[in-house]
N, CA, C, O and CB atoms as a CASP TS submission, in Angstrom:
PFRMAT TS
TARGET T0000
AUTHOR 0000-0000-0000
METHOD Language model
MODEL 1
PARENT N/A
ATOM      1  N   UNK     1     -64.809  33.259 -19.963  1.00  0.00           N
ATOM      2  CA  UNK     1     -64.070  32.566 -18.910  1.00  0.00           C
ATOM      3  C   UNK     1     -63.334  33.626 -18.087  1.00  0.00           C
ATOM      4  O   UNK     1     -62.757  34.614 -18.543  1.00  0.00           O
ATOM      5  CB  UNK     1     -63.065  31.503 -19.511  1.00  0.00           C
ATOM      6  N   UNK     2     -63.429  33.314 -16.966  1.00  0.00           N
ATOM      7  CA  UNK     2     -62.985  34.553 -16.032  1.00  0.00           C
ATOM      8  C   UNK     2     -60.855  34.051 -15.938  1.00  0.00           C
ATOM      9  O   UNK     2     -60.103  33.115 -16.211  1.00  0.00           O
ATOM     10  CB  UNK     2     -64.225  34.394 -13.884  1.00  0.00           C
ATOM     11  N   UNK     3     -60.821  35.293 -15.434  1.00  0.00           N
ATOM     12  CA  UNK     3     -59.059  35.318 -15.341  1.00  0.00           C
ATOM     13  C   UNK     3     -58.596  34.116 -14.326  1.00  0.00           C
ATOM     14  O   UNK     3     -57.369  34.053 -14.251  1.00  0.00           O
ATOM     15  CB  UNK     3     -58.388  36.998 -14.595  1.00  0.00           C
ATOM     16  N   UNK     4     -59.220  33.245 -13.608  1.00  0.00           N
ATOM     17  CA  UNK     4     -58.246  32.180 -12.451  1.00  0.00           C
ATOM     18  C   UNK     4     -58.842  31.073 -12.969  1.00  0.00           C
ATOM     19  O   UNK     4     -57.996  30.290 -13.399  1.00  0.00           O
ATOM     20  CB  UNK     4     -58.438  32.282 -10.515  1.00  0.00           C
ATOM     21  N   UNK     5     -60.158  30.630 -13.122  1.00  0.00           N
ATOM     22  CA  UNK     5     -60.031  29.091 -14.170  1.00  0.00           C
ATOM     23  C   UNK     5     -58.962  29.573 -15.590  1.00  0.00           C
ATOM     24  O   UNK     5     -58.120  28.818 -16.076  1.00  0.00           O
ATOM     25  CB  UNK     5     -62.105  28.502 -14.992  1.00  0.00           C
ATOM     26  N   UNK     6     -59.163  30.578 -15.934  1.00  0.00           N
ATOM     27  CA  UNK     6     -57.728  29.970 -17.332  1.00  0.00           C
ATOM     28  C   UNK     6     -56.336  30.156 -16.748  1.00  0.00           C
ATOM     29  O   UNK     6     -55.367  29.591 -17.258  1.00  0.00           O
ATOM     30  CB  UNK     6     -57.611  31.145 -19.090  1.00  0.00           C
ATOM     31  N   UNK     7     -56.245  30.826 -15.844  1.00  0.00           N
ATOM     32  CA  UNK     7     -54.882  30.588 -15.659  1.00  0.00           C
ATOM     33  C   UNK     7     -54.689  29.036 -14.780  1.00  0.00           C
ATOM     34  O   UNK     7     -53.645  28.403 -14.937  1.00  0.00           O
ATOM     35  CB  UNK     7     -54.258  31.969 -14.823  1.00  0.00           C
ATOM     36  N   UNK     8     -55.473  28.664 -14.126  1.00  0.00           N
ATOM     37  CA  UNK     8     -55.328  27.522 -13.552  1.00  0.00           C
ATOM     38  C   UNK     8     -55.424  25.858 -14.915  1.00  0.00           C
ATOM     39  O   UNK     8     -55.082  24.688 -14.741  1.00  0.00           O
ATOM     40  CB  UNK     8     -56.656  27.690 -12.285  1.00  0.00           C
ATOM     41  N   UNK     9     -56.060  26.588 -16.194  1.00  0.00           N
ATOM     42  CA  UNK     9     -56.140  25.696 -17.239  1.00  0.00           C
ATOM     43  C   UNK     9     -54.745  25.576 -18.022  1.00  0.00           C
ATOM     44  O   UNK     9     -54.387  24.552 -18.605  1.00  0.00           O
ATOM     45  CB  UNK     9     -57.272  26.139 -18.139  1.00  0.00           C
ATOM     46  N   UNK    10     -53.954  26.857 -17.948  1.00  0.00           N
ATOM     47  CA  UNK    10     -53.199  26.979 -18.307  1.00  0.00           C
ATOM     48  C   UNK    10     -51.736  26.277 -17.644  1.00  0.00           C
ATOM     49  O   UNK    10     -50.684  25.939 -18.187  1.00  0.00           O
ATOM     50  CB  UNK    10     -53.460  28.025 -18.456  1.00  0.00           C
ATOM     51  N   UNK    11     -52.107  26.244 -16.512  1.00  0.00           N
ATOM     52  CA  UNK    11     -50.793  25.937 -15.470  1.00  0.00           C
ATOM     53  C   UNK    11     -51.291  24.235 -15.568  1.00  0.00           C
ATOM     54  O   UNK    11     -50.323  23.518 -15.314  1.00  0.00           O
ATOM     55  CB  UNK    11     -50.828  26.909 -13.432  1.00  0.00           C
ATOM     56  N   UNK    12     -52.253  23.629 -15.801  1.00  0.00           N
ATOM     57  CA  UNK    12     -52.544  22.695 -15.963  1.00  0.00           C
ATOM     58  C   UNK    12     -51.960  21.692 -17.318  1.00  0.00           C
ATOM     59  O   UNK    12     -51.253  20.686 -17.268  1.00  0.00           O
ATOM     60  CB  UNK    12     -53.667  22.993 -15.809  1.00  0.00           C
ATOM     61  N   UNK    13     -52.442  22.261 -18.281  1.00  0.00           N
ATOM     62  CA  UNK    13     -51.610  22.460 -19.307  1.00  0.00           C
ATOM     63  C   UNK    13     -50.212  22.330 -19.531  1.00  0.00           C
ATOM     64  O   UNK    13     -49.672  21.468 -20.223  1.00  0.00           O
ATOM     65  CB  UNK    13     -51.790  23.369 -19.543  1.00  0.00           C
ATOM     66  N   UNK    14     -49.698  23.195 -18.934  1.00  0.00           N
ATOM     67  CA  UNK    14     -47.875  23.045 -19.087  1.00  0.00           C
ATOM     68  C   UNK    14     -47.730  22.013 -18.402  1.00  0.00           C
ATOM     69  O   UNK    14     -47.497  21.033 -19.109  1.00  0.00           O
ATOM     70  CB  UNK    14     -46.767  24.258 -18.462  1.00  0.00           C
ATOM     71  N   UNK    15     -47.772  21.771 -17.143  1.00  0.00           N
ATOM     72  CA  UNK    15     -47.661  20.676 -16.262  1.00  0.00           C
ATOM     73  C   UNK    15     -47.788  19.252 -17.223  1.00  0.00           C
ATOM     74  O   UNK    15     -46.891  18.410 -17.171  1.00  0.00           O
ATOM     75  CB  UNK    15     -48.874  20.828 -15.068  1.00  0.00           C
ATOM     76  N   UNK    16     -48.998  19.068 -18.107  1.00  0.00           N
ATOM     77  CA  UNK    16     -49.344  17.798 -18.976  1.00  0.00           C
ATOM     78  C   UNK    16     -48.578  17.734 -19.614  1.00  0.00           C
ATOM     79  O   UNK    16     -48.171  16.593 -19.836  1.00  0.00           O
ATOM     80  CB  UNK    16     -50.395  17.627 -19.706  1.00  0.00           C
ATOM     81  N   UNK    17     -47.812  19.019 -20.394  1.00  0.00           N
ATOM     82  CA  UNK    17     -47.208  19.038 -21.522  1.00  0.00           C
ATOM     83  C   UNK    17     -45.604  18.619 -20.881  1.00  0.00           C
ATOM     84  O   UNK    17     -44.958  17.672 -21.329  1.00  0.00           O
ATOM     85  CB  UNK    17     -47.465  20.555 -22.344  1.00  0.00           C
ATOM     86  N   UNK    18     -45.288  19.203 -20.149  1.00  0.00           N
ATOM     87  CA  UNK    18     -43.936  19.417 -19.592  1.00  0.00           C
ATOM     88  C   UNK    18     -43.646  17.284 -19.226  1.00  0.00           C
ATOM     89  O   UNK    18     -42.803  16.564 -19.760  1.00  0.00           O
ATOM     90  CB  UNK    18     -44.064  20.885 -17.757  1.00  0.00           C
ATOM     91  N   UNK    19     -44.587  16.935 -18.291  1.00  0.00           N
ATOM     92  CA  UNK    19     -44.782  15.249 -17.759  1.00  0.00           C
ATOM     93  C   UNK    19     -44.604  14.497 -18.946  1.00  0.00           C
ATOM     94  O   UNK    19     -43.675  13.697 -18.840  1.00  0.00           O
ATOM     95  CB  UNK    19     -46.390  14.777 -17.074  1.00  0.00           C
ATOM     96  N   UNK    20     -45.267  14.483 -20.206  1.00  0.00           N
ATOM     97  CA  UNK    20     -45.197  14.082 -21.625  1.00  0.00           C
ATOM     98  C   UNK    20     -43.777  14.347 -21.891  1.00  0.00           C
ATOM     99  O   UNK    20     -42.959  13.427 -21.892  1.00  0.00           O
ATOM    100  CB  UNK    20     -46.206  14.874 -22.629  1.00  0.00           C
ATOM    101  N   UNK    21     -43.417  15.706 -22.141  1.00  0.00           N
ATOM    102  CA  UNK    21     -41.751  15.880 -22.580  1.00  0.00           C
ATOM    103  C   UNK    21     -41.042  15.267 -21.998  1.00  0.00           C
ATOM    104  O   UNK    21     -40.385  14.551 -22.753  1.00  0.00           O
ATOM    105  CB  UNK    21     -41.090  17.057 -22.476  1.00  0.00           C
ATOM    106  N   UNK    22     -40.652  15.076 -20.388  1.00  0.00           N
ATOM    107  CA  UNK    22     -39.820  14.436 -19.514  1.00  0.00           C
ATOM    108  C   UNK    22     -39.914  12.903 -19.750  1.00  0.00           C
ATOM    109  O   UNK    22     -38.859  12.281 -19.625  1.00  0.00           O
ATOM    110  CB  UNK    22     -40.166  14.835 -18.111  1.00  0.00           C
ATOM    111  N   UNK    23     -41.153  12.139 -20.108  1.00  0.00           N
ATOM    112  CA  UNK    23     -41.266  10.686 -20.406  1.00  0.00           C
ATOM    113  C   UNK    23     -40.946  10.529 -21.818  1.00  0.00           C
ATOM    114  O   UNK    23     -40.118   9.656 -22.076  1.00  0.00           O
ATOM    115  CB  UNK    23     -42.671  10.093 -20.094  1.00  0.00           C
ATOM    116  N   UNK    24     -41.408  11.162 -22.730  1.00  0.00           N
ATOM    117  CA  UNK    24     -40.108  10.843 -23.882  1.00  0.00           C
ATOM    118  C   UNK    24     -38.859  10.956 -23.884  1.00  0.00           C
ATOM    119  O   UNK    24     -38.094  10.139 -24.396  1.00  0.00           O
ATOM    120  CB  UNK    24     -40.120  11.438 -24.852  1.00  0.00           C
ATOM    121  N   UNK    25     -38.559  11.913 -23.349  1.00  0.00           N
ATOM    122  CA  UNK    25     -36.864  11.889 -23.421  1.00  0.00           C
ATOM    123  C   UNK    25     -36.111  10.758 -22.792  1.00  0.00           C
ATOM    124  O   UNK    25     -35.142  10.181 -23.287  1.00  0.00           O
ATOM    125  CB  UNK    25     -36.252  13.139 -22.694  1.00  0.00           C
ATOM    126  N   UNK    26     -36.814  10.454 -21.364  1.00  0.00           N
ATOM    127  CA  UNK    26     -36.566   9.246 -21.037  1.00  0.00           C
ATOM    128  C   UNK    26     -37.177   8.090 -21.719  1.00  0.00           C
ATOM    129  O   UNK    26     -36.735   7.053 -21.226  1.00  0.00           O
ATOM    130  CB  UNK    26     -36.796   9.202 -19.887  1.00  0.00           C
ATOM    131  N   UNK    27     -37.724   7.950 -22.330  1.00  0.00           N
ATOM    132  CA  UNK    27     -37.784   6.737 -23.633  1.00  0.00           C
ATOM    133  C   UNK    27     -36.863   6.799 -24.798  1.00  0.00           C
ATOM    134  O   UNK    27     -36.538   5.820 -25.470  1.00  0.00           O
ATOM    135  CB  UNK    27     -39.187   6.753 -24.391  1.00  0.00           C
ATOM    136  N   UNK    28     -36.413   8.192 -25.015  1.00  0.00           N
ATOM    137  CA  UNK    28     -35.178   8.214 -26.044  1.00  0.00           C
ATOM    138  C   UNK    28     -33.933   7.720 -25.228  1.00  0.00           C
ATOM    139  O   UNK    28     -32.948   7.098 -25.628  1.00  0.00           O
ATOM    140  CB  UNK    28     -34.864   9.827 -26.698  1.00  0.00           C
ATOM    141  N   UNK    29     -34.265   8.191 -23.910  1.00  0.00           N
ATOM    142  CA  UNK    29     -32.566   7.531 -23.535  1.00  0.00           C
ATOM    143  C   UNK    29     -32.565   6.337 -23.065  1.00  0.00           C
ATOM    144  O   UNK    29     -31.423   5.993 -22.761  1.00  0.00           O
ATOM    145  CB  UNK    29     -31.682   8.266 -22.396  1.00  0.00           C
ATOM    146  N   UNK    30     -33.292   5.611 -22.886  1.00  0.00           N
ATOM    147  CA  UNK    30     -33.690   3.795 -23.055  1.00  0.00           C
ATOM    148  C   UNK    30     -33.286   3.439 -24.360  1.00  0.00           C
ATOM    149  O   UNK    30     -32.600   2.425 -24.487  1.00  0.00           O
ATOM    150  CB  UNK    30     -35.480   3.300 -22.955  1.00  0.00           C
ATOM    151  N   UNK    31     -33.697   4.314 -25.659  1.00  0.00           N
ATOM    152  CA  UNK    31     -33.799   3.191 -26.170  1.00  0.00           C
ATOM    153  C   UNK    31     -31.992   3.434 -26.902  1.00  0.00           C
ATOM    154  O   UNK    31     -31.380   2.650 -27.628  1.00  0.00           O
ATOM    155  CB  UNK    31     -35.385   3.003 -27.231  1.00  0.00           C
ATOM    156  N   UNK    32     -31.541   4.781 -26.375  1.00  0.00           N
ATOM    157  CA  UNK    32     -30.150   4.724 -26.648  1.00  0.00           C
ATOM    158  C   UNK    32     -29.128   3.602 -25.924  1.00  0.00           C
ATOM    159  O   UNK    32     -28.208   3.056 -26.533  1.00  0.00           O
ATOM    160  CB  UNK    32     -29.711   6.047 -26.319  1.00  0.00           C
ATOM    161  N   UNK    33     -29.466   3.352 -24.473  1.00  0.00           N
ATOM    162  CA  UNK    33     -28.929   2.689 -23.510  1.00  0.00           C
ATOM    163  C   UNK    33     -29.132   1.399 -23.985  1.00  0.00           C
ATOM    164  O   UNK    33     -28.102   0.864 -24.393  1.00  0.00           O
ATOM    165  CB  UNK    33     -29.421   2.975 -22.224  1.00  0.00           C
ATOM    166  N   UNK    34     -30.680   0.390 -24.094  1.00  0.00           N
ATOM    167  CA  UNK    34     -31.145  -0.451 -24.153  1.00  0.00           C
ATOM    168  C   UNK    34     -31.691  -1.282 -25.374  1.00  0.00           C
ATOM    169  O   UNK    34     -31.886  -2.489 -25.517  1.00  0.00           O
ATOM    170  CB  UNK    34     -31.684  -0.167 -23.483  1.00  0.00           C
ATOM    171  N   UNK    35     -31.890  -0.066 -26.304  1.00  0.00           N
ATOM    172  CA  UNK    35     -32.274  -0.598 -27.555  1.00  0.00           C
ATOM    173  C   UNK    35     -33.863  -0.195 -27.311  1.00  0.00           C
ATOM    174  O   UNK    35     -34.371   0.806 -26.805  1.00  0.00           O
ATOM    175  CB  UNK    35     -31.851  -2.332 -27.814  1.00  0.00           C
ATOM    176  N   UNK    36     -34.497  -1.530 -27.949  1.00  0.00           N
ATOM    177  CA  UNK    36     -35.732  -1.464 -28.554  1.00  0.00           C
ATOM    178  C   UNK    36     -36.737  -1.826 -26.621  1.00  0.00           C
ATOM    179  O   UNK    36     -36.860  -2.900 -26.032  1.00  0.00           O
ATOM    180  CB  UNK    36     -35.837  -2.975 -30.242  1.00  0.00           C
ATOM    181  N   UNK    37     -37.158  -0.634 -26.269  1.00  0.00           N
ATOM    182  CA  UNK    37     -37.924  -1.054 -25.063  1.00  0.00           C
ATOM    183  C   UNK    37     -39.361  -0.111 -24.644  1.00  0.00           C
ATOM    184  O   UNK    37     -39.404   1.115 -24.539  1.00  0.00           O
ATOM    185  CB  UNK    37     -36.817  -0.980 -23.831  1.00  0.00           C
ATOM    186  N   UNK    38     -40.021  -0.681 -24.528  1.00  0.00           N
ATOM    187  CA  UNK    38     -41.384  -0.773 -24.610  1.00  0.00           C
ATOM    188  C   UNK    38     -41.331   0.533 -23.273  1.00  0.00           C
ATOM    189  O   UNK    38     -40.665   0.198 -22.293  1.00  0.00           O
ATOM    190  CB  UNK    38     -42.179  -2.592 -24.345  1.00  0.00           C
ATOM    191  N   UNK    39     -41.868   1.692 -23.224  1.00  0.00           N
ATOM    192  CA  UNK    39     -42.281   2.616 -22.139  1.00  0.00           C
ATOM    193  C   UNK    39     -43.557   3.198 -22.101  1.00  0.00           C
ATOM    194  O   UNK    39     -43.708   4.420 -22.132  1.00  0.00           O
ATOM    195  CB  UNK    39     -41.479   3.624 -22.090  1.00  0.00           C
ATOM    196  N   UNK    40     -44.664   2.246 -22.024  1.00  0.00           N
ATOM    197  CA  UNK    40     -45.611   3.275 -22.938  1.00  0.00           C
ATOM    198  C   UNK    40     -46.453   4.135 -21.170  1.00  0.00           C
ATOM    199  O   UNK    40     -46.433   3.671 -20.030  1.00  0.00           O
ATOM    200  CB  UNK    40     -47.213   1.971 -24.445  1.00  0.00           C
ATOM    201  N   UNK    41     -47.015   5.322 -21.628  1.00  0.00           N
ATOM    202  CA  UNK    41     -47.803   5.869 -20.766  1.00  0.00           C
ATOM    203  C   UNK    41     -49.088   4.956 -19.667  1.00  0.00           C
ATOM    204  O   UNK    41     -50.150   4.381 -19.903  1.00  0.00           O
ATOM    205  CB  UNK    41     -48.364   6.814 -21.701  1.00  0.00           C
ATOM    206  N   UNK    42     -48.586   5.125 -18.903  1.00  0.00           N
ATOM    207  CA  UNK    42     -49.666   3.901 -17.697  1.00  0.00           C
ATOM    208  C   UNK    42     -50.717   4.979 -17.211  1.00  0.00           C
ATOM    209  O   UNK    42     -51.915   4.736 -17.356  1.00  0.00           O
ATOM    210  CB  UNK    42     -48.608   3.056 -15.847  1.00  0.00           C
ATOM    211  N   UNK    43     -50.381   5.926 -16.754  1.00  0.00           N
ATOM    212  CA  UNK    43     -51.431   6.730 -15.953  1.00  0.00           C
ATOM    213  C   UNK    43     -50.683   7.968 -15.573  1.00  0.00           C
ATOM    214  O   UNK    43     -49.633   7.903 -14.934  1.00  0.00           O
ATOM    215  CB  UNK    43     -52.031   5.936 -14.594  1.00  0.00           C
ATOM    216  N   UNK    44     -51.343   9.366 -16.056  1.00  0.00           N
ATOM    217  CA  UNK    44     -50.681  10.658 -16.110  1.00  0.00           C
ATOM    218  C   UNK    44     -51.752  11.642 -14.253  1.00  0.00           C
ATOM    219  O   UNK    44     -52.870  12.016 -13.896  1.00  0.00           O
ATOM    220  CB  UNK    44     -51.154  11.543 -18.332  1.00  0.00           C
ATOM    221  N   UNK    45     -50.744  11.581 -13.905  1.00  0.00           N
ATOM    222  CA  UNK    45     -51.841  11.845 -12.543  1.00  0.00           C
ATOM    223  C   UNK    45     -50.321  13.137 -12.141  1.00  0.00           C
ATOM    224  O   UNK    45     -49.210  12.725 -12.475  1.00  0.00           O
ATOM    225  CB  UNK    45     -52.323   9.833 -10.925  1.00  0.00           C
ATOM    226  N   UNK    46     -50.383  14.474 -11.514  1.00  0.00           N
ATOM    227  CA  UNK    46     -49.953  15.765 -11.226  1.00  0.00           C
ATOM    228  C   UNK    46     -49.471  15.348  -9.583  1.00  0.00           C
ATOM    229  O   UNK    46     -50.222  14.691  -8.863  1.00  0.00           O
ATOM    230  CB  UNK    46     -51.275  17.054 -11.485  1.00  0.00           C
ATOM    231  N   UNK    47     -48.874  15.562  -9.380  1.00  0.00           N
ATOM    232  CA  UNK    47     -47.722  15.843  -8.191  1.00  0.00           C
ATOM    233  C   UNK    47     -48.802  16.458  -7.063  1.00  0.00           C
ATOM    234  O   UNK    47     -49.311  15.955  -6.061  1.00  0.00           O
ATOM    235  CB  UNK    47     -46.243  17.174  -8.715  1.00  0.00           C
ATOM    236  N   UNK    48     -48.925  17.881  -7.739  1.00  0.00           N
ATOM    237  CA  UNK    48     -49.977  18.282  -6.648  1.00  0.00           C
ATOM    238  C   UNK    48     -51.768  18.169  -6.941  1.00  0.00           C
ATOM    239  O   UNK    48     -52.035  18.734  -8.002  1.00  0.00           O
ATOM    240  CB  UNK    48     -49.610  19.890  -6.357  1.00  0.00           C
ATOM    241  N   UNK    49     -52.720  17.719  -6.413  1.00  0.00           N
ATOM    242  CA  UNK    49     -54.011  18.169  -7.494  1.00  0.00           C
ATOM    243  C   UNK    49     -55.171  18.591  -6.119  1.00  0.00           C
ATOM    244  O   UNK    49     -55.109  18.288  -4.927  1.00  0.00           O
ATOM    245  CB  UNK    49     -54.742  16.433  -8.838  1.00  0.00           C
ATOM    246  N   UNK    50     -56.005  19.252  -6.746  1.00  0.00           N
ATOM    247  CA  UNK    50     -57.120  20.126  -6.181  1.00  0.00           C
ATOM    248  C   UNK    50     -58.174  19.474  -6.815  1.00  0.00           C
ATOM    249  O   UNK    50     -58.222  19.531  -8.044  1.00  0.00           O
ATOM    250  CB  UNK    50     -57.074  21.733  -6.478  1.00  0.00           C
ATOM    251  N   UNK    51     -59.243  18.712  -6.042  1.00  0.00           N
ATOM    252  CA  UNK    51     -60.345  18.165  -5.808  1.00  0.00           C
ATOM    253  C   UNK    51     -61.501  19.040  -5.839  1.00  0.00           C
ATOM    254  O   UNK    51     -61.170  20.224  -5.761  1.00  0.00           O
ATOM    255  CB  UNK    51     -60.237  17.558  -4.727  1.00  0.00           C
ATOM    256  N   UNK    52     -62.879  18.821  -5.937  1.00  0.00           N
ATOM    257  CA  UNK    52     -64.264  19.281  -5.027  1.00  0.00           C
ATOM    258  C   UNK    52     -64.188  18.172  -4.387  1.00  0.00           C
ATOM    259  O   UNK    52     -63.809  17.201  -5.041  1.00  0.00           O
ATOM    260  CB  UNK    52     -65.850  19.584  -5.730  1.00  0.00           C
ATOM    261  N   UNK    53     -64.512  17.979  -2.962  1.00  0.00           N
ATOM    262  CA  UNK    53     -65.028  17.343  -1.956  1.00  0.00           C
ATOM    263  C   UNK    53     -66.210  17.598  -1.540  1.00  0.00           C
ATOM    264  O   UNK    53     -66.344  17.724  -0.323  1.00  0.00           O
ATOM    265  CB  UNK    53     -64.379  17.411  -1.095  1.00  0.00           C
ATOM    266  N   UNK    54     -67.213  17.723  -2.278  1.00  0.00           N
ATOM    267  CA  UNK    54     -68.740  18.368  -1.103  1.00  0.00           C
ATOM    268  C   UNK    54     -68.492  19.462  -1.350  1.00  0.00           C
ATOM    269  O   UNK    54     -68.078  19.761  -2.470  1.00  0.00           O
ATOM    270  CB  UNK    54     -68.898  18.193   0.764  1.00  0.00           C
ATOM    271  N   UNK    55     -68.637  20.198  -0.572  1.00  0.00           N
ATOM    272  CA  UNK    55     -69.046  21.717  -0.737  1.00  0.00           C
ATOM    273  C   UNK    55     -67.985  22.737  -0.706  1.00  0.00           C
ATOM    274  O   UNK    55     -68.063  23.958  -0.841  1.00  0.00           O
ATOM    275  CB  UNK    55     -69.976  22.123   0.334  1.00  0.00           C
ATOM    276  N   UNK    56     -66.757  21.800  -0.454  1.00  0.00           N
ATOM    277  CA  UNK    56     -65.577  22.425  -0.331  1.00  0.00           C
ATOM    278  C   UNK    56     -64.159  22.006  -1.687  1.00  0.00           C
ATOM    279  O   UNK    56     -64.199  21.297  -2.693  1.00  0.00           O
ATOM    280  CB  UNK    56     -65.208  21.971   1.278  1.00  0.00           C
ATOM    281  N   UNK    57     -63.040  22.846  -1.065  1.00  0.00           N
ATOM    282  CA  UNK    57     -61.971  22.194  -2.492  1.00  0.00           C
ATOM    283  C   UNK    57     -60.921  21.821  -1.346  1.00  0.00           C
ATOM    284  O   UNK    57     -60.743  22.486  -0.325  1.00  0.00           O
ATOM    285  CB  UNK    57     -61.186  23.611  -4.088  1.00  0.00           C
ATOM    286  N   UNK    58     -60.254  20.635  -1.695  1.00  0.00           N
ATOM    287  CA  UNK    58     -59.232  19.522  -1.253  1.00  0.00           C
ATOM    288  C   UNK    58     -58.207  19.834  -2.289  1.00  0.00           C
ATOM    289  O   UNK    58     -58.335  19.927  -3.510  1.00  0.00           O
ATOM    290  CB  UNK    58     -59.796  17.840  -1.291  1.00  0.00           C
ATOM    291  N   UNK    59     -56.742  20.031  -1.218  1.00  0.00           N
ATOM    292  CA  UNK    59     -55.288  19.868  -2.459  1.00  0.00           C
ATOM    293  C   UNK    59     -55.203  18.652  -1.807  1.00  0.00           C
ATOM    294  O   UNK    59     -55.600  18.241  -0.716  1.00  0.00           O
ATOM    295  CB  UNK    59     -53.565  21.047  -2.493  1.00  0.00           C
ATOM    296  N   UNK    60     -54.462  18.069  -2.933  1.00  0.00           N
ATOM    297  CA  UNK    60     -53.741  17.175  -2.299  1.00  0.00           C
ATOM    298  C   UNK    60     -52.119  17.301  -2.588  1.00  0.00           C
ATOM    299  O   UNK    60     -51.817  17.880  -3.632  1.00  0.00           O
ATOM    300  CB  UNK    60     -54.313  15.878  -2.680  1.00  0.00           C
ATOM    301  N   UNK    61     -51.194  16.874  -1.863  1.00  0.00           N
ATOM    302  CA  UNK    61     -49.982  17.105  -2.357  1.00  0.00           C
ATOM    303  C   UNK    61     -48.948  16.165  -2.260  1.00  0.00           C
ATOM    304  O   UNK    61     -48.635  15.861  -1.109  1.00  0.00           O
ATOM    305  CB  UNK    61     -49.595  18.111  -1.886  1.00  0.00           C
ATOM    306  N   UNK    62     -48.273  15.572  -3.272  1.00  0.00           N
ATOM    307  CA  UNK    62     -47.379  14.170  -3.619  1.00  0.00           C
ATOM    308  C   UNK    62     -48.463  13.483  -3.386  1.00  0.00           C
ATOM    309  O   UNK    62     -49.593  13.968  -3.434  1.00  0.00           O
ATOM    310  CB  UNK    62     -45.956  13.648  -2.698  1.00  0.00           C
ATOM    311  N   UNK    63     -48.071  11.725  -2.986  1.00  0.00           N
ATOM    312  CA  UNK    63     -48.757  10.600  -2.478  1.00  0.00           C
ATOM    313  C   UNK    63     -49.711  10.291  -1.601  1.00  0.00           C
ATOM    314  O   UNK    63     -50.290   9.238  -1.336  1.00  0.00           O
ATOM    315  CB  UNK    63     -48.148  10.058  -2.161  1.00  0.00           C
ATOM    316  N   UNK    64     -49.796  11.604  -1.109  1.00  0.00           N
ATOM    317  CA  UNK    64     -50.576  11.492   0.388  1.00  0.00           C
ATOM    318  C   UNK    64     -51.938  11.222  -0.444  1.00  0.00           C
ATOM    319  O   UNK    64     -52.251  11.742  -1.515  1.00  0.00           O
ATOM    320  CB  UNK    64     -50.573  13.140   1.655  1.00  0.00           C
ATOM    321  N   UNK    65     -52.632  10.325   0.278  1.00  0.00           N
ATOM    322  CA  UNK    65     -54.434  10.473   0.160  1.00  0.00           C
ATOM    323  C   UNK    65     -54.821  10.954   1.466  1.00  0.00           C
ATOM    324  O   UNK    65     -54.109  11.537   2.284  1.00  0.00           O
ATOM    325  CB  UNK    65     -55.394   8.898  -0.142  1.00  0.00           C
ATOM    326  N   UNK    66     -56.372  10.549   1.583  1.00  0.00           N
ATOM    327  CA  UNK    66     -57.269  11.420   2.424  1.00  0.00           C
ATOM    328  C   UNK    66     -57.367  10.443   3.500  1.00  0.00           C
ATOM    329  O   UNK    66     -57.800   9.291   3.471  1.00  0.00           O
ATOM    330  CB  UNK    66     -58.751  11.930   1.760  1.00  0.00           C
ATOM    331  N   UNK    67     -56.711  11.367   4.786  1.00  0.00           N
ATOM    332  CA  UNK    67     -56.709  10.039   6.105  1.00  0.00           C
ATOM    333  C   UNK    67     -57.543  10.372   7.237  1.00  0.00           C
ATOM    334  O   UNK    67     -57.040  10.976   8.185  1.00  0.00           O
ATOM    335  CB  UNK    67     -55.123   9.747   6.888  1.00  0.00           C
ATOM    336  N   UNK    68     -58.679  10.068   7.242  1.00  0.00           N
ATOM    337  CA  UNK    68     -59.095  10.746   8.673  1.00  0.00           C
ATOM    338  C   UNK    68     -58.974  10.225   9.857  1.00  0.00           C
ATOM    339  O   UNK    68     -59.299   9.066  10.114  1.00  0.00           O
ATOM    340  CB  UNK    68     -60.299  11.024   8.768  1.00  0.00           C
ATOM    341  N   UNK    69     -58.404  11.193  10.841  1.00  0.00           N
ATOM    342  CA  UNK    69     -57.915  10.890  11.874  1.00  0.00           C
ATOM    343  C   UNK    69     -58.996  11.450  12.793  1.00  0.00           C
ATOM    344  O   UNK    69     -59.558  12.528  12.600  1.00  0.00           O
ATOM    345  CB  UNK    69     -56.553  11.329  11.995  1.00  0.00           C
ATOM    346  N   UNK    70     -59.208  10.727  13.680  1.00  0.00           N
ATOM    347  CA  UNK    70     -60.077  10.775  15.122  1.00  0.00           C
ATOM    348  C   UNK    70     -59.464  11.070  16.345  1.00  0.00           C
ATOM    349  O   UNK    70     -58.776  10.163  16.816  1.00  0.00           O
ATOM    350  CB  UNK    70     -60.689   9.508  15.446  1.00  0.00           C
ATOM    351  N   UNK    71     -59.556  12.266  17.066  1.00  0.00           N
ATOM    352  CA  UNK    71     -58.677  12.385  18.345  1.00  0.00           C
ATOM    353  C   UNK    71     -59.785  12.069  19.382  1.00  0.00           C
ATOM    354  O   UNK    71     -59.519  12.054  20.584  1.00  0.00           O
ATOM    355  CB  UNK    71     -57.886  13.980  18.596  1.00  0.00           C
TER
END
């Protein structure tokens, strides 16, 4: 494996790991606040993410999707 897919596996990685840590802790402090409450994982999707599109690579970044505009 060459040196920029693992570092990009790697930065991938922490990112999963780090999103996981931040949603438990906030399920520990629910259930300190609230008691017994249900938080379970819905869908783990990255802030920023990089696509193939065709023949090319697409970031995308926050919420935005893909808008094509016609001038």
């Amino acid at each position: 494996m060459s040196y920029l897919p693992a570092e990009e596996a790697t930065a991938a990685n922490y990112g999963f790991i780090n999103r996981l840590l931040l949603a438990q802790l906030l399920r520990w402090r629910l259930l300190q606040v609230f008691g017994d409450v249900e938080a379970p994982l819905v869908y783990d999707l990255p802030h920023n993410i990089t696509l193939a599109e065709g023949a090319r690579w697409v970031t995308r970044k926050g919420v935005v999707g893909h808008i094509r505009v016609s001038l």
